[in-house]
N, C-alpha and C positions, 0 to 999 in steps of 0.2 A: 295840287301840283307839287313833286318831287322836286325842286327848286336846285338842290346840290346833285340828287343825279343829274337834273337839265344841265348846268355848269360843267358837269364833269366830260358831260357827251362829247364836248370840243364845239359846237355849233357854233359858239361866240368867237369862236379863232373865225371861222368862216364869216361869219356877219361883218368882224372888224375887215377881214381881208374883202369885202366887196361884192363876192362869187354868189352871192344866194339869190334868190329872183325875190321879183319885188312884193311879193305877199309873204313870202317868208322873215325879208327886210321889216316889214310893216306887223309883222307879229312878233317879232325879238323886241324891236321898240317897244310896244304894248306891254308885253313881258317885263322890259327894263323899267318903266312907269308903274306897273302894279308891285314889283317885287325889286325893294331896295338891295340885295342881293345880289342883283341881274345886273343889274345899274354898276353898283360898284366893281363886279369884275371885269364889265367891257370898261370901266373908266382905267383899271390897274392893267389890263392886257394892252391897251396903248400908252400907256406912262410905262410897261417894260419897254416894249419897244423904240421907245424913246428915248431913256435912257441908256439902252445897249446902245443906238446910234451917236450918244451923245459921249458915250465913253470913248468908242471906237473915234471919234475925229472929235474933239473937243472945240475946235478953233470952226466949226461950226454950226448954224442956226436951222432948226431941224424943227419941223411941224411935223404931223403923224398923217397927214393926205401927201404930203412930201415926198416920207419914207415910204408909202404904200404905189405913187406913183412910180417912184424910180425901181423898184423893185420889179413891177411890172413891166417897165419898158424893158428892164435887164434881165428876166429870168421870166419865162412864160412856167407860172403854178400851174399843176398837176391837175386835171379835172376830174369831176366828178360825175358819177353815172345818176341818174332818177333815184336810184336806191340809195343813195348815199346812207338814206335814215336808218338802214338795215346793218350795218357796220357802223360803231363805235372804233373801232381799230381803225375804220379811214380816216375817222377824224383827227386820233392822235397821230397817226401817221402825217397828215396834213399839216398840222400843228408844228412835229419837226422838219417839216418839210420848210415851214415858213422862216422859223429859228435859224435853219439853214441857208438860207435865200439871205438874208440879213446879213448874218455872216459875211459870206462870200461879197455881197456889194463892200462891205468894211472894207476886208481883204485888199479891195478892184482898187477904191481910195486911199487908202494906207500904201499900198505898194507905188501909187502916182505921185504921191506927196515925198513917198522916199527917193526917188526918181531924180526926184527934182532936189530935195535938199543937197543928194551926192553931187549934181552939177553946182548947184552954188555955192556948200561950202567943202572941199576937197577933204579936211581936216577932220570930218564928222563922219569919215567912210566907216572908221573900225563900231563903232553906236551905231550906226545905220545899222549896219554887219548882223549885231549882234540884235536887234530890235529883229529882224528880217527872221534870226532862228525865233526867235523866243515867241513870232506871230506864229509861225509854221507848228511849232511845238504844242500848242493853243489850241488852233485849228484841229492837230490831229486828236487833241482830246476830245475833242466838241466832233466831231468825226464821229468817233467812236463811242459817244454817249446818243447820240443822237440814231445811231444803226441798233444800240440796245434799245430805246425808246419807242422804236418803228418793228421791232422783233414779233413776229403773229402769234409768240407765244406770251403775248407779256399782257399782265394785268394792273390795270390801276382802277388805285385803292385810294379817295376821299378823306383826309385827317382831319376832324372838323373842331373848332376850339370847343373846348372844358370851360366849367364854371371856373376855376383860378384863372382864364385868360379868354375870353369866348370869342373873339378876333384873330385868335391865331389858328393856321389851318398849316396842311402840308399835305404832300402827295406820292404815295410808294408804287413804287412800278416795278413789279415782283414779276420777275420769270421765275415757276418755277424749274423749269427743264434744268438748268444751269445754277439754280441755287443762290441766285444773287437778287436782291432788292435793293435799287437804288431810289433815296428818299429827297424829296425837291421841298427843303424846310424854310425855302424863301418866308414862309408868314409866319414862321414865329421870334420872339422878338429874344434881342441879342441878351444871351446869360449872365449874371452877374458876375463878378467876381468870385472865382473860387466854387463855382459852380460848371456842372455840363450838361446838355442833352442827351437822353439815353434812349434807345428807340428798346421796343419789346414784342416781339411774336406772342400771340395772348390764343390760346385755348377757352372756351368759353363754358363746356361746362364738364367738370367745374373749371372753377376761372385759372388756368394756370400761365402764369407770365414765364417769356423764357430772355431772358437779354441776346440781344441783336449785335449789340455793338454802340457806341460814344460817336455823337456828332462834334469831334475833336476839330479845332481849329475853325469853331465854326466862324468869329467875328474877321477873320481876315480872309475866308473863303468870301469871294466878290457871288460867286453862283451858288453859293449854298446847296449844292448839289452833292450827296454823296453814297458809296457803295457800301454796299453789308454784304456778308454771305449770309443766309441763311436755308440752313437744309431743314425746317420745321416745318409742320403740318398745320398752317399758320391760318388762323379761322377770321383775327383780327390783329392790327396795329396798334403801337401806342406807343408817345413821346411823353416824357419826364423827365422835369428838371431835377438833378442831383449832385450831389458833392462831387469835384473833382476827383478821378477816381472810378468816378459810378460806383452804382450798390448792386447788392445782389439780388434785389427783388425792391419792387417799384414802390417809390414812394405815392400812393394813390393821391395825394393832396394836394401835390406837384405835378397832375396829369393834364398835359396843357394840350395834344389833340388825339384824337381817338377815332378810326374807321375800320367797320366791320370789311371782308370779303364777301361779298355778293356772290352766291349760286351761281356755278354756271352750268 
């Protein structure tokens, strides 16, 4: 079993989010027990979750049947046909779809709590004010990340760790129509000093690396989420660590995740 393409299919959003029938449920499990892999990403796909809800309203106490409850009371998910298994794309599409769901309940709570602060303390209006754009502002990015994400021409691409870090992964969702690949480098771990992340459009044979662009500013990016153009005939990906700066061709020794583009 193909273990990283299984993870990559999105099935695990579905199993966490409830929607699958009960043999399906009962073979993910089985799945999660024989392949420590499985396990650990349904355990890290509800620790994000919970964490965004925990950021979003900090003041309070949030279980992950909680959040999946209220989300459903407040937003009927998008269903699925018999085929589901036949598209990959409905599943990432689902995926944002759920990101989005989340959101929005934050949004529902943030704007109740503001609500209310303005009546009781008068003096807090111009902070209220200014919290009120800076959600909006937020929102519309997460908007519009989430409309590229869901794009039928967009493809994701698996980063899987390297012998220098083999824990760290990442994930590029490369349209090429529009030339942009944005890279979701949540797993790998925060650069030293004086060092950066450098993504690489890789040629394979022979191996010709082309630089993409520096995951700049990545320790205070909260979503580690970021855009590259890339107009390359890009056969595969690749992250390396390198001196502030970046270099002009990859340090291979500092290659911390690497995934090919699958045929389509």
């Amino acid at each position: 079993m193909d273990v990283q393409k299984y993870i990559a299919s999105g099935i695990l959003e579905l199993y966490i989010a409830g929607i699958l029938s009960e043999k399906e449920n009962l073979e993910i499990a089985n799945y999660a027990k024989a392949y420590p892999e499985i396990q650990n990403e349904i355990v890290a796909i509800e620790a994000s979750i919970l964490e965004l809800s925990k950021k979003a309203s900090p003041g309070l106490k949030y279980s992950f049947k909680s959040i999946m409850d209220k989300i459903n009371d407040e937003i009927k998910v998008i269903s699925l046909d018999d085929k589901r298994s036949s598209s990959l794309l409905s599943y990432v599409g689902w995926a944002a779809s759920l990101l989005l769901a989340v959101g929005m309940f934050w949004m529902y709570q943030q704007n109740q709590e503001l609500k209310s602060d303005i009546q009781v303390v008068e003096q807090q209006n111009n902070s209220l004010e200014q919290q009120i754009a800076d959600t909006d502002s937020s929102l519309g990015k997460t908007k519009e990340l989430l409309n590229t994400i869901r794009d039928k021409n967009i493809r994701v691409i698996s980063l899987g760790g390297q012998e220098i870090s083999p824990t760290s992964y990442a994930k590029a969702y490369w349209n090429k129509e529009n030339q942009k690949v944005y890279i979701d480098a949540k797993g790998l771990p925060e650069p030293p000093d004086g060092f950066v992340y450098q993504v690489w459009s890789l040629k394979l044979s022979p191996l010709t690396p082309t630089s993409m662009g520096l995951l700049e500013g990545f320790i205070l990016d909260e979503n580690k989420v970021f855009a590259l153009n890339n107009p390359n005939e890009s056969e595969a990906f690749g992250i390396t660590l390198e001196p502030a700066g970046g270099s002009e061709s990859p340090t291979l020794e500092q290659l911390y995740t690497l995934g090919v583009v699958s045929a389509s």
